[in-house]
C-alpha positions as CSV (number, residue, x, y, z in Angstrom):
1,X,0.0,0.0,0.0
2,X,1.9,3.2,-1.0
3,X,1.3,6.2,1.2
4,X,-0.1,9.6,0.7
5,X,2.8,12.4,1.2
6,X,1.6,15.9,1.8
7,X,3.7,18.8,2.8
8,X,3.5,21.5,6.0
9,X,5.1,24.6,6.5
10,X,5.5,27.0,9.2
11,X,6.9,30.5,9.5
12,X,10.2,31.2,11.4
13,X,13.0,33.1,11.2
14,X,16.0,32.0,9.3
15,X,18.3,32.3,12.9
16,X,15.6,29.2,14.2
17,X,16.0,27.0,10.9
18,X,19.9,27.3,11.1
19,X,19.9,26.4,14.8
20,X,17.2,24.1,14.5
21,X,19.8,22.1,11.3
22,X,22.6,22.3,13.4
23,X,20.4,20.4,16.3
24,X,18.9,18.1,14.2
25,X,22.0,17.1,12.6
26,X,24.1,16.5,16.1
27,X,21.3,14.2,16.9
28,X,22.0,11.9,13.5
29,X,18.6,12.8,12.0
30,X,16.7,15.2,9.5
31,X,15.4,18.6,10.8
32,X,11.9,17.0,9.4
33,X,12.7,13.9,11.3
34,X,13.7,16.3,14.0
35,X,10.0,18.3,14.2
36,X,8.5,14.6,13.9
37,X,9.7,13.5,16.9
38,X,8.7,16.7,18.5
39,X,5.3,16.7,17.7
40,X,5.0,12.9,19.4
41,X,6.3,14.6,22.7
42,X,3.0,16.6,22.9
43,X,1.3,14.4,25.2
44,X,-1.0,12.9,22.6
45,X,-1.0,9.0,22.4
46,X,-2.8,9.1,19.1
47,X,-0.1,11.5,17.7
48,X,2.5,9.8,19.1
49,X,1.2,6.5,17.4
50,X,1.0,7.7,14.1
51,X,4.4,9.6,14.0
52,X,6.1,6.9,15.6
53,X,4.9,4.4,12.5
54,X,5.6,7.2,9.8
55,X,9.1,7.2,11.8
56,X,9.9,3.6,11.0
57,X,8.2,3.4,7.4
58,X,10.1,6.5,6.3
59,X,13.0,5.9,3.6
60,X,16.2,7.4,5.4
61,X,17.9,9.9,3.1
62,X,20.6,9.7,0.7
63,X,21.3,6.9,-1.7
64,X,20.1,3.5,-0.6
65,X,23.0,1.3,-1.9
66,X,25.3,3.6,0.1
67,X,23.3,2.4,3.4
């Protein structure tokens, strides 16, 4: 079953993307990956579900023969 991707954005300043990089990156994952796993620390055990399994389904990045 192939899944529906859609897209989100949010507005902040180019200082908070940088940083937010630079965090994502020192913790070995994508700054998508990195607002992800944010958004399953709201308290939600729904939310948490569902990001958890689009965690684990998700391709990692890059080239997969390199993996």
């Amino acid at each position: 079953m192939s899944r529906k991707i859609v897209s989100m954005q949010i507005r902040i300043t180019d200082d908070v993307r940088k940083r937010a990089k630079v965090v994502a990156k020192k913790h070995g994952i994508t700054l998508s990956e990195l607002v992800l796993t944010l958004l399953a620390n709201t308290g939600d055990k729904e939310l948490k579900g569902l990001v958890d399994r689009e965690l684990k389904e998700r391709p990692k990045p890059g080239r997969p023969w390199e993996k």
